[in-house]
ROVEX-275299 format. One record per atom (N, C-alpha, C, CB): residue in three letters; residue number from 1; x, y, z. Coordinates in steps of 0.1 Angstrom, whole numbers, plus 5000, padded with zeros to 4 digits. Each point is the difference from the previous one (the first is absolute). Glycine has a CB too. Layout:
% ROVEX-275299
{r 'ALA' NUM {X Y Z}}
...
***
This chain:
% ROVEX-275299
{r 'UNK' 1 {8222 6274 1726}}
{r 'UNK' 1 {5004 4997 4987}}
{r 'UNK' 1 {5001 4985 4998}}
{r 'UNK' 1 {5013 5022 4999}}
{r 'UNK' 2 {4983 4972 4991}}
{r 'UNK' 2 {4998 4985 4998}}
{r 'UNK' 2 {5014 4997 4990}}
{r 'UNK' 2 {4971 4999 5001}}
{r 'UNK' 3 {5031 4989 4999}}
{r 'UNK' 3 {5011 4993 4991}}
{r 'UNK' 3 {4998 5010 4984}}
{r 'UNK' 3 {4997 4969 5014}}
{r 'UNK' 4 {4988 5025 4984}}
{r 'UNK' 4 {5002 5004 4983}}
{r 'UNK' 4 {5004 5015 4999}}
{r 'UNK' 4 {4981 4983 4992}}
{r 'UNK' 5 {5014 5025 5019}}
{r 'UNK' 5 {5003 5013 4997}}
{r 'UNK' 5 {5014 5002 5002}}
{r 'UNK' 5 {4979 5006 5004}}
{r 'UNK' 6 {5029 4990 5006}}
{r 'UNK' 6 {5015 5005 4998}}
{r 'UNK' 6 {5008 4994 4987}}
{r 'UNK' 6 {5001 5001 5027}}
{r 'UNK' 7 {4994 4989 4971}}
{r 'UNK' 7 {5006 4994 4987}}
{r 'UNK' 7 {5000 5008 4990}}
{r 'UNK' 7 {4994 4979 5006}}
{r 'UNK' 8 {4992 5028 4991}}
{r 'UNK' 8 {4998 5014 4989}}
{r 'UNK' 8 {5014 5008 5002}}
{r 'UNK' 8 {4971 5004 5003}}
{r 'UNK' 9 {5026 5002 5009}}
{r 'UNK' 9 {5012 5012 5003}}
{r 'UNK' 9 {5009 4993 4999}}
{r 'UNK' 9 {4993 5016 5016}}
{r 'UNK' 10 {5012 4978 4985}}
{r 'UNK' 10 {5016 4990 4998}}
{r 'UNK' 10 {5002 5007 4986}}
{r 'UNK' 10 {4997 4971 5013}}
{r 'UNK' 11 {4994 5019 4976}}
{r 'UNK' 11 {5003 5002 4989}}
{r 'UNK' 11 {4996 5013 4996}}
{r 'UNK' 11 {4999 4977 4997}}
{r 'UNK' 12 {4996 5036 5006}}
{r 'UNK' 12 {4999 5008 4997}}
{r 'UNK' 12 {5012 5007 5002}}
{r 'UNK' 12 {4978 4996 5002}}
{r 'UNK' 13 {5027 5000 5006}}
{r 'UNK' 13 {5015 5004 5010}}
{r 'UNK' 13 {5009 4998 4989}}
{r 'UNK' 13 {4996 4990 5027}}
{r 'UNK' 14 {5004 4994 4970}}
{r 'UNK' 14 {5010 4994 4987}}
{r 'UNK' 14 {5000 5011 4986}}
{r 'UNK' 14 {4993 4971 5007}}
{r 'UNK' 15 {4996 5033 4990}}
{r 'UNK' 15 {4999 5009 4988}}
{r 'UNK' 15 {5002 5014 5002}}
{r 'UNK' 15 {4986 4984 4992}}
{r 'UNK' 16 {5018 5023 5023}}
{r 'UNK' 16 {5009 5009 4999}}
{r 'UNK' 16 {4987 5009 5005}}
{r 'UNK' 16 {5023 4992 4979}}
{r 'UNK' 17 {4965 5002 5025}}
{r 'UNK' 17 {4992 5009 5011}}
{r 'UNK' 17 {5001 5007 5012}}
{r 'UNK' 17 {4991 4988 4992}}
{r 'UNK' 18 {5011 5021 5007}}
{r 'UNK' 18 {5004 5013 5019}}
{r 'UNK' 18 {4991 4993 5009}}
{r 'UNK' 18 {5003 5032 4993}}
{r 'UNK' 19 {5004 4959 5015}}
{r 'UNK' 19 {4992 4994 5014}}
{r 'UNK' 19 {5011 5002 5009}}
{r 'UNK' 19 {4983 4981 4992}}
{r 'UNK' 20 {5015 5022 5023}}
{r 'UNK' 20 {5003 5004 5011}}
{r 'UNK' 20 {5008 4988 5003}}
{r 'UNK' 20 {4981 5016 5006}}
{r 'UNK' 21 {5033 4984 5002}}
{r 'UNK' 21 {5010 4990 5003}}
{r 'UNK' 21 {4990 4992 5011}}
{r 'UNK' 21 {5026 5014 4995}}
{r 'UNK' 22 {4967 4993 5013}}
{r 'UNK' 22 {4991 4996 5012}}
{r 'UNK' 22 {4990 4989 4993}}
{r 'UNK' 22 {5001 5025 5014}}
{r 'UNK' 23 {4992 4981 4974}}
{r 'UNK' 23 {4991 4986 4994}}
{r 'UNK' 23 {5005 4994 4993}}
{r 'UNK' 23 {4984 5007 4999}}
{r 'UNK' 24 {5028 4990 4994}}
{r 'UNK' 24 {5009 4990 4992}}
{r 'UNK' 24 {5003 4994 5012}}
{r 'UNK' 24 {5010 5012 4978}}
{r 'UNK' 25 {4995 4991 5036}}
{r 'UNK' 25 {5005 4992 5008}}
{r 'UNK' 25 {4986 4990 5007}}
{r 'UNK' 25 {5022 5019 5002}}
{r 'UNK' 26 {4968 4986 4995}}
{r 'UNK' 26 {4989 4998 5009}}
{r 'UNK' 26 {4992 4989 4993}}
{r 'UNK' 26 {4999 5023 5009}}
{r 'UNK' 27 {5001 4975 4976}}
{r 'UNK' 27 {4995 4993 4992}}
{r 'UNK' 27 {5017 4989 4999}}
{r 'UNK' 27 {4975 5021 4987}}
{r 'UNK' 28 {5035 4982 5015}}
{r 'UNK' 28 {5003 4992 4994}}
{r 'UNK' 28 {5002 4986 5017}}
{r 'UNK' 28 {5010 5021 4972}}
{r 'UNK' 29 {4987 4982 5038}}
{r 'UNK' 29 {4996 4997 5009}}
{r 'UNK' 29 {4989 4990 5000}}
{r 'UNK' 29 {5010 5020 5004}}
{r 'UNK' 30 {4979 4986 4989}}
{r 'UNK' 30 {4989 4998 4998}}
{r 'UNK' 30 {5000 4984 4994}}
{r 'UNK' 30 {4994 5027 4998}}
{r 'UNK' 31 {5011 4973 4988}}
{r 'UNK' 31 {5004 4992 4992}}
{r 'UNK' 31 {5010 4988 5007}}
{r 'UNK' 31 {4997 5020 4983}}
{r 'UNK' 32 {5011 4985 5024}}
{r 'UNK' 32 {5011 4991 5007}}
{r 'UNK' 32 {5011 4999 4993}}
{r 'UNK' 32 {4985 4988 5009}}
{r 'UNK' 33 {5020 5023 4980}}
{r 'UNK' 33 {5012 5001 4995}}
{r 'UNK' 33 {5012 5008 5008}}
{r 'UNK' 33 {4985 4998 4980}}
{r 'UNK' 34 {5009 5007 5030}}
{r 'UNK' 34 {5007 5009 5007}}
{r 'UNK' 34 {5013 4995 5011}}
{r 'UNK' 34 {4976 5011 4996}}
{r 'UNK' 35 {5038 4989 4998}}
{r 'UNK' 35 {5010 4989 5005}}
{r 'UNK' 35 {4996 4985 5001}}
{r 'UNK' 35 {5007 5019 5014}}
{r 'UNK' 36 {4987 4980 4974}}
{r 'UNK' 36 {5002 4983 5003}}
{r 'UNK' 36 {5008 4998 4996}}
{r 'UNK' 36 {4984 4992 5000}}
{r 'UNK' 37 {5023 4994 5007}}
{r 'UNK' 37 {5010 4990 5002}}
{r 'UNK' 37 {4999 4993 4986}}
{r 'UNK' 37 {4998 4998 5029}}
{r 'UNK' 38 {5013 4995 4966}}
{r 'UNK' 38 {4999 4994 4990}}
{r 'UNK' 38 {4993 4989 5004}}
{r 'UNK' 38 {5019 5010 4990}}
{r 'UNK' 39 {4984 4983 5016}}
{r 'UNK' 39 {4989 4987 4999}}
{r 'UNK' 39 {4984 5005 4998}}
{r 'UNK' 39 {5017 4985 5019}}
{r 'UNK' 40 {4983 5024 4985}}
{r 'UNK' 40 {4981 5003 5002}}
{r 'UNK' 40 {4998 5007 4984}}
{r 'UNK' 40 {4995 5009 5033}}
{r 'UNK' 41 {5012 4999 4960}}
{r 'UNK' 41 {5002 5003 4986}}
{r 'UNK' 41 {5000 4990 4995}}
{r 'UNK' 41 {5011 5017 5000}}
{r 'UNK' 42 {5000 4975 4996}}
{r 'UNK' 42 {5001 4986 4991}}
{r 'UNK' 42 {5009 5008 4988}}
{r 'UNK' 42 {4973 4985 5006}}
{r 'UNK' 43 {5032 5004 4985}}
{r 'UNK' 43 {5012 5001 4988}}
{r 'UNK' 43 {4984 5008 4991}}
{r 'UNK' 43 {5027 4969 5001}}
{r 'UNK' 44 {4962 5032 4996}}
{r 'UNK' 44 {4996 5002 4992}}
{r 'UNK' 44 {4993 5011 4998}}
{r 'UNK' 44 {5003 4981 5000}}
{r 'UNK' 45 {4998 5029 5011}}
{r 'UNK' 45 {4994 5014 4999}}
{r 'UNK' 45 {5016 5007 4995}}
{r 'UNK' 45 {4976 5000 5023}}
{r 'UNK' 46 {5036 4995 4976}}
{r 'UNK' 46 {5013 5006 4993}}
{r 'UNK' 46 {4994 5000 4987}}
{r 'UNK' 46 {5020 4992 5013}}
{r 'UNK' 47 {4979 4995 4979}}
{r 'UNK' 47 {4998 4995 4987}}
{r 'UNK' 47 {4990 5007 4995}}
{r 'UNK' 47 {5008 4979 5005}}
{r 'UNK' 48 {4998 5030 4978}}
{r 'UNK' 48 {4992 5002 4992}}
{r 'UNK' 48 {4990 4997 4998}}
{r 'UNK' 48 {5011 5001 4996}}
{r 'UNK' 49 {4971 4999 5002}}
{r 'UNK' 49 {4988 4992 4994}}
{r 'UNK' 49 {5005 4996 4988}}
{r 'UNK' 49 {4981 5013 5009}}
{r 'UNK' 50 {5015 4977 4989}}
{r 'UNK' 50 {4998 4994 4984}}
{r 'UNK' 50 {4992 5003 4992}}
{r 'UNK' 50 {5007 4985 5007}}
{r 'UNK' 51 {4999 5017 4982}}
{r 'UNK' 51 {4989 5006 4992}}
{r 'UNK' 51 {4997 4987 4989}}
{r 'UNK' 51 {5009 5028 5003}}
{r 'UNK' 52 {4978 4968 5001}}
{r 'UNK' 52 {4996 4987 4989}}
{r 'UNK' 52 {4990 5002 4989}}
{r 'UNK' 52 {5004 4987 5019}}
{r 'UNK' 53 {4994 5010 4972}}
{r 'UNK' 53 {4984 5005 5000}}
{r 'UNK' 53 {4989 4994 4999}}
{r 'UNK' 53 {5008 5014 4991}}
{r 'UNK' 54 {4984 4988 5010}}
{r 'UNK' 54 {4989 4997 5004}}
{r 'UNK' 54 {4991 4986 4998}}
{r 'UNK' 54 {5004 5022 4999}}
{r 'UNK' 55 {5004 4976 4989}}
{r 'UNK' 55 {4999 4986 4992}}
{r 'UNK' 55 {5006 4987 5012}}
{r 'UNK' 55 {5007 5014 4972}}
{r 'UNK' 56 {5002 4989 5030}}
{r 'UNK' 56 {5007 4993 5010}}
{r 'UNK' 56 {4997 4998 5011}}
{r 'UNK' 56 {5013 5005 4991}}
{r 'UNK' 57 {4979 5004 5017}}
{r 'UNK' 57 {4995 5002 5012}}
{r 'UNK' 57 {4985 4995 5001}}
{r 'UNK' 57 {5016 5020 5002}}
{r 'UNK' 58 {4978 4983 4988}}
{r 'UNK' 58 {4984 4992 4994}}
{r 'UNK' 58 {5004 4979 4998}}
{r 'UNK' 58 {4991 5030 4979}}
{r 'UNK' 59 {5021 4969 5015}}
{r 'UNK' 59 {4999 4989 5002}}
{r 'UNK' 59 {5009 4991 5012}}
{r 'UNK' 59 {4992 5007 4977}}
{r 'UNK' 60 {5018 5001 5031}}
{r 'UNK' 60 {4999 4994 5013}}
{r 'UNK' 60 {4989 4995 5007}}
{r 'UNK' 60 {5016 5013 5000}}
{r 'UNK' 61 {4974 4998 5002}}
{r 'UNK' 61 {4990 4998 5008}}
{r 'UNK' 61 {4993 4990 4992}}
{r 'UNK' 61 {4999 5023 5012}}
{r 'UNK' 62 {4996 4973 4974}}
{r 'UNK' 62 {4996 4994 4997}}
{r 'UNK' 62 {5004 4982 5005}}
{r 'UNK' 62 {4997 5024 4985}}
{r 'UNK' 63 {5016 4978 5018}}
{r 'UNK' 63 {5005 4983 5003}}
{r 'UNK' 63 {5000 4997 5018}}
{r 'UNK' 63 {5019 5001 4975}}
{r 'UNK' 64 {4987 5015 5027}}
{r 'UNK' 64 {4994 4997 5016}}
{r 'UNK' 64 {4985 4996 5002}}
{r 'UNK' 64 {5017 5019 5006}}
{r 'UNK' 65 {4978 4983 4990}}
{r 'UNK' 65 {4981 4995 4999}}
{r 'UNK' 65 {4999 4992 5000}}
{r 'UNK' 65 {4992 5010 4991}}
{r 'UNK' 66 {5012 4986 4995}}
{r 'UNK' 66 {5001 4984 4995}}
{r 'UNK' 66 {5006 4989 5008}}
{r 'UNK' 66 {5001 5010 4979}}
{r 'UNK' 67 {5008 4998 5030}}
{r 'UNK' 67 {5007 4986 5009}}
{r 'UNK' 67 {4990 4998 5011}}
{r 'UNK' 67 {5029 5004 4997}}
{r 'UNK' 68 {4970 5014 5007}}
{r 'UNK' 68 {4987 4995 5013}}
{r 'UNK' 68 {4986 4991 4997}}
{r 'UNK' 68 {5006 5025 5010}}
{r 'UNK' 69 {4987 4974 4982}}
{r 'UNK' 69 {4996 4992 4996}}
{r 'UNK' 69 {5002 4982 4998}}
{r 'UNK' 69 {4997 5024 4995}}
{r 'UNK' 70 {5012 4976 5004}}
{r 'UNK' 70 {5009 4984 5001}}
{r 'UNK' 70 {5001 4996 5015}}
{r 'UNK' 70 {5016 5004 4979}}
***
């Protein structure tokens, strides 16, 4: 089983899909979520996504560009 595919079942898992405790444990293994330690998580897999839209996100990258260029 590859990364991208346990990551599927994860989130298939999240939406309330019948998968075996054996492959939730196996993928999540897979992934490396499986007892990780807070340092190796980080403060930012707790934290909500932000919801921006898209306007905002088009023009970040626009200035991040613009600086690499300078």
């Amino acid at each position: 089983m590859t990364r991208y595919e346990a990551n599927k079942i994860l989130n298939e898992v999240r939406e309330g899909a019948p998968h075996s405790e054996a492959c939730t444990l196996q993928c999540l293994h897979i992934t490396g979520d499986y007892q990780a330690h807070e340092p190796v998580r980080g403060p930012v897999l707790d934290q909500e996504a932000e919801d921006k839209d898209w306007r905002g996100r088009v023009r970040e990258r626009q200035i991040l560009v613009g600086r690499s260029k300078e």
